[in-house]
C-alpha positions as CSV (number, residue, x, y, z in Angstrom):
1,X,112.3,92.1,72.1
2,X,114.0,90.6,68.7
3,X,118.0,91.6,68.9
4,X,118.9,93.2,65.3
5,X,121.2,90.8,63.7
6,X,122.6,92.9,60.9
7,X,126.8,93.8,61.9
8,X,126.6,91.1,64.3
9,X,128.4,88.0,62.3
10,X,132.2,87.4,63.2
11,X,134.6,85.2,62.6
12,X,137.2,84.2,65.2
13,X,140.5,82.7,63.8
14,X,142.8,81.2,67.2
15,X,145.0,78.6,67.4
16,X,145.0,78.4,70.9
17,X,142.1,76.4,71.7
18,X,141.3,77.6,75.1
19,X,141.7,81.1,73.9
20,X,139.6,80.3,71.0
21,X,136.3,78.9,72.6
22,X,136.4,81.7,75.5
23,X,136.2,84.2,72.9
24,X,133.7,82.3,71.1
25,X,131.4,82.0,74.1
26,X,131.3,85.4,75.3
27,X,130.6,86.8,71.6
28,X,127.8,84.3,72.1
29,X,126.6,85.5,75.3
30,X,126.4,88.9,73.8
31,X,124.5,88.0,70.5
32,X,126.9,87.8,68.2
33,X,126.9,84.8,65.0
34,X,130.1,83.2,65.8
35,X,132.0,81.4,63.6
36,X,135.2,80.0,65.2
37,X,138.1,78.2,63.3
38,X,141.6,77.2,63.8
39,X,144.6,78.7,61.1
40,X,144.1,81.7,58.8
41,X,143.9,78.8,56.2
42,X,140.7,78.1,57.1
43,X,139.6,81.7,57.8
44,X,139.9,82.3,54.1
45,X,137.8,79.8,53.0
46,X,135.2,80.1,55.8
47,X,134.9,84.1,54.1
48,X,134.7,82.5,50.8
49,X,131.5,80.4,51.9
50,X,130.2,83.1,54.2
51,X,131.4,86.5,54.8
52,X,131.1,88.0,57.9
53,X,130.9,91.6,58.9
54,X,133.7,91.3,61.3
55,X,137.1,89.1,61.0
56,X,139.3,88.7,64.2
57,X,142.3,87.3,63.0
58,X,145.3,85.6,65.3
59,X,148.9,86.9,64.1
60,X,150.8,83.6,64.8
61,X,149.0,81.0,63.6
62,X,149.7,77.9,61.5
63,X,149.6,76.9,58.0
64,X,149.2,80.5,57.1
65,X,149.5,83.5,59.2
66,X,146.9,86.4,60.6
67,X,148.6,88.9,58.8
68,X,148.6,86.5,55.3
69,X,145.3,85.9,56.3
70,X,144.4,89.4,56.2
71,X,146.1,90.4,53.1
72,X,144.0,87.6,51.1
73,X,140.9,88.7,52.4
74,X,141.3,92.6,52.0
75,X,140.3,93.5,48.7
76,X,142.5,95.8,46.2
């Protein structure tokens, strides 16, 4: 039985490493398209290239923050 794929693309912006590639596996496990990266920095321009249907954001990250992060993604 084929797994409908549509809804299931997120992106995981961590930090924390460990944190990062547990999440990242599990969504895995489950069926999700993962994409995992770092700082909020590079969850901006991972959107740009490809925009997922979900965005799980870190608050306390570097270069630029979850909540910066979020406000340059969110449209006006």
């Amino acid at each position: 039985m084929k797994v409908p794929t549509a809804g299931r693309c997120l992106l995981i912006a961590e930090d924390d490493r460990a944190v990062r590639q547990s999440l990242e596996r599990t969504l895995r496990l489950e069926g999700f398209d993962v994409t995992a990266v770092r700082t909020g920095a590079e969850a901006v321009d991972s959107c740009t290239a490809k925009l997922p249907d979900l965005v799980i954001l870190d608050v306390m990250m570097p270069d630029m923050d979850g909540l910066t992060a979020c406000r340059t993604l969110r449209p006006q």
